[in-house]
C-alpha positions in Angstrom: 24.6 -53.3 20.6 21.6 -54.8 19.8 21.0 -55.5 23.6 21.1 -52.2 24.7 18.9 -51.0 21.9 16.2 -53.4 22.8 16.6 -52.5 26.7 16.3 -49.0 25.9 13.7 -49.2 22.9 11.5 -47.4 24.8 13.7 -44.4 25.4 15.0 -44.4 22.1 10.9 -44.4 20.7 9.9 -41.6 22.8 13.2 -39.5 21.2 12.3 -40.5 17.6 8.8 -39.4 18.0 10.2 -36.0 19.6 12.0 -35.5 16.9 9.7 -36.7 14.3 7.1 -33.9 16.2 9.5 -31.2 15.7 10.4 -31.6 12.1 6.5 -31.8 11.8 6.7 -28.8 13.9 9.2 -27.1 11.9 7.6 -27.7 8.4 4.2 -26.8 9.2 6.1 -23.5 10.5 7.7 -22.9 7.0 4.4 -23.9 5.2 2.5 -21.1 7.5 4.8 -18.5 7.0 5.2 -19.1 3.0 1.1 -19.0 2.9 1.3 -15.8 5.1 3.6 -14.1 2.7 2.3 -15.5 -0.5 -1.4 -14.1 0.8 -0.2 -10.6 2.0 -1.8 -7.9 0.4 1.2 -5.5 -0.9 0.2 -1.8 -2.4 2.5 -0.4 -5.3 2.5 3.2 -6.3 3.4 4.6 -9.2 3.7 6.9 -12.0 3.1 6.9 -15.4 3.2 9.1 -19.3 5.0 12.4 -17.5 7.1 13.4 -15.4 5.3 17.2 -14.4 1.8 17.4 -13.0 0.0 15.7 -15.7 1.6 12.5 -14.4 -1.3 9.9 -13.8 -1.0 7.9 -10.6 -1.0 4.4 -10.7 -2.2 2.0 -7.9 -1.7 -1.6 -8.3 -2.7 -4.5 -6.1 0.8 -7.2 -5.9 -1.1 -9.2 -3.9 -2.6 -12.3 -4.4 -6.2 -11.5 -3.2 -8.3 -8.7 -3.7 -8.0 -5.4 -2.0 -10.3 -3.4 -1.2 -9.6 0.3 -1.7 -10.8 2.8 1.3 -9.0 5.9 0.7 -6.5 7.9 -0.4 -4.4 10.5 1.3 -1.9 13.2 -0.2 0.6 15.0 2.4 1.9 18.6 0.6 5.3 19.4 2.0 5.7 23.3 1.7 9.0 23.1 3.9 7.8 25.2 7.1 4.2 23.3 6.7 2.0 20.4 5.6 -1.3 19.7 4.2 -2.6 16.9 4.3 -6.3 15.2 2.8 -8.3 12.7 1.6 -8.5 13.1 -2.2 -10.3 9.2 -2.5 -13.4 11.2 -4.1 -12.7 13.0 -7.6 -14.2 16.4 -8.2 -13.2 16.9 -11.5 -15.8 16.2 -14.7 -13.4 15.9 -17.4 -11.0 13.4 -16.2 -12.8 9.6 -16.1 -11.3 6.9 -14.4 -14.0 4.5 -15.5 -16.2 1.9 -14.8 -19.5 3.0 -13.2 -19.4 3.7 -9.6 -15.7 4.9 -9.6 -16.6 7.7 -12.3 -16.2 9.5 -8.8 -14.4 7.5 -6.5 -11.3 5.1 -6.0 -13.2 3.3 -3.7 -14.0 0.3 -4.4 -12.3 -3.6 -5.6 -9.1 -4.2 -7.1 -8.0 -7.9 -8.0 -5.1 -9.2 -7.2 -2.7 -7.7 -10.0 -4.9 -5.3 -10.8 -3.9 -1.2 -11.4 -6.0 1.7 -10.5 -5.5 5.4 -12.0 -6.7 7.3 -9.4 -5.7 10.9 -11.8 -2.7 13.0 -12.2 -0.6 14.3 -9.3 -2.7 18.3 -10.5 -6.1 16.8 -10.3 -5.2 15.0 -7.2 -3.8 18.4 -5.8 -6.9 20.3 -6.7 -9.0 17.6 -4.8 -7.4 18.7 -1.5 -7.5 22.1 -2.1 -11.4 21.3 -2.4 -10.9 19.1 0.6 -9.4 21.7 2.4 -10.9 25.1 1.4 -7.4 26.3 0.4 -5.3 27.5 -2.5 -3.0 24.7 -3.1 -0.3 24.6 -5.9 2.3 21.9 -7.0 4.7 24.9 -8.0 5.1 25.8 -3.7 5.7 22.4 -3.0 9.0 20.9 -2.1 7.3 17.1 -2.1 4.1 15.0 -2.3 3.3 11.7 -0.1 0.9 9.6 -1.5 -0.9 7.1 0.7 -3.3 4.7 -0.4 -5.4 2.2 2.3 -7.0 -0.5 1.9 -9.3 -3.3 3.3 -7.3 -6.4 2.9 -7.8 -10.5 4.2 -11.8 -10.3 3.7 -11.8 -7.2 5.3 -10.6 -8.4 8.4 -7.3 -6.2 8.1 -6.2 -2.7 6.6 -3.3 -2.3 5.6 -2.0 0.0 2.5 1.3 1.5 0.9 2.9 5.2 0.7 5.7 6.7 -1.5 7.1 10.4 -1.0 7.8 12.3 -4.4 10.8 14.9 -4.5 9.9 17.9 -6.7 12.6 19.1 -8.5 12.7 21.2 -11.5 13.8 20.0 -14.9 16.0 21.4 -17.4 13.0 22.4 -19.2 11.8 24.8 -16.4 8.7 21.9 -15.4 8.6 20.3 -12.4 9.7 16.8 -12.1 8.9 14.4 -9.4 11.4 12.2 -8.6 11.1 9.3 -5.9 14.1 7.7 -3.3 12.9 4.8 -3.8 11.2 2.7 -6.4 9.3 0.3 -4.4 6.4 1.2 -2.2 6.6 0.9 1.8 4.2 -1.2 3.0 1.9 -0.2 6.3 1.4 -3.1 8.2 2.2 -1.9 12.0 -0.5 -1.4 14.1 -0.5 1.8 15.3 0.1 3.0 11.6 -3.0 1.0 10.7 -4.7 2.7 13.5 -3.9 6.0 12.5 -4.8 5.7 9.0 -8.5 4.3 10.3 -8.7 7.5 12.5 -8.0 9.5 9.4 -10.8 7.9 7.3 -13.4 7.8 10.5 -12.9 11.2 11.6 
C-alpha cells in the first residue's frame, strides 16, 4: 500500500490540490453570493394610519446601504385605461415631509433601514393630475401601482420596488385599498431598469 502511494505521490498531489482548489473555489462562491445578497438594495412599500385616501405612503430602504431615491411613478388603472406619472416632486403646501430639501421632493438619500413618507395615496393622485393636466380621481379607479426607483451600489446600479393596490369599497361606503401581496417586488432585470431610466430621462 504504502508502495504504490509513494510511486504514485505525484498523481495523488496533483488530485489533492484539485480538490483543495475547488472547495477553495466553492467557498469563495458561497462567500460572493452571501455578500451579493446581504448588499442588495431591496425597496418596501407600504401603507400606513388609513385605509381610504388619506393613507400615507411609506418607503423604506431593507437594504444594507444607502439608496438613493430618483423618482416615483403612480400607474391609475380606470379598467379601459391608464395613467401613468411621475409624482417624485410634491405640489401641495400643506402636507410637509420634512427635512430641508425634500419639503418638495422625495429625491434624495435614504439609509439603509430608513422610511420615507412620500404623502397620502390623494395628494399623490393630485400630483399626477398636475403632472398630467387632467382630472384625476381615486373614486374612478379600479387600482393604483406605485413604483419607486432608485440609485443603488454607489450609483452604479438602479434598481427599485412596485406594489399594485386593489380599490375596493368598505362597509363604510370609503374606499379601501387592499394589496395581493404584502411584500414589494423587486426590479432588478435589465430591461425593467431600462425602462424605468427612460421614464425619468424622457
Amino acid at each position: 500500500m504504502w508502495d504504490w502511494i509513494t510511486q504514485n505521490s505525484g498523481g495523488l498531489s496533483a488530485i489533492l490540490n484539485a480538490a483543495m482548489l475547488a472547495v477553495w473555489i466553492a467557498y469563495l462562491q458561497l462567500f460572493f453570493v452571501s455578500f451579493r445578497r446581504s448588499n442588495r438594495t431591496v425597496i418596501h412599500i407600504g401603507m400606513a394610519g388609513e385605509r381610504n385616501g388619506d393613507a400615507r405612503c411609506l418607503v423604506t430602504n431593507m437594504g444594507s446601504d444607502t439608496a438613493y431615491v430618483l423618482a416615483v411613478k403612480i400607474d391609475l388603472d380606470f379598467g379601459e385605461e391608464t395613467r401613468s406619472a411621475l409624482v417624485t416632486d410634491r405640489i401641495e403646501d400643506d402636507d410637509p415631509l420634512g427635512g430641508d430639501f425634500r419639503e418638495k421632493t422625495n429625491q434624495g438619500p435614504l439609509g439603509g433601514g430608513e422610511v420615507l413618507d412620500i404623502g397620502s395615496l390623494g395628494r399623490i393622485v393630485k400630483r399626477a393630475a398636475h403632472r398630467t393636466g387632467e382630472e384625476l380621481s381615486l373614486k374612478e379607479c379600479r387600482a393604483v401601482t406605485l413604483t419607486v426607483m432608485v440609485a443603488a451600489q454607489q450609483a452604479h446600479q438602479m434598481s427599485g420596488g412596485y406594489k399594485r393596490y386593489e380599490i375596493e369599497s368598505g362597509d363604510d361606503g370609503e374606499m379601501c385599498f387592499r394589496s395581493e401581496d404584502v411584500l414589494t417586488r423587486q426590479i432588478h432585470g435589465r430591461r425593467q431598469r431600462h425602462a424605468l431610466r427612460d421614464m425619468i430621462t424622457a
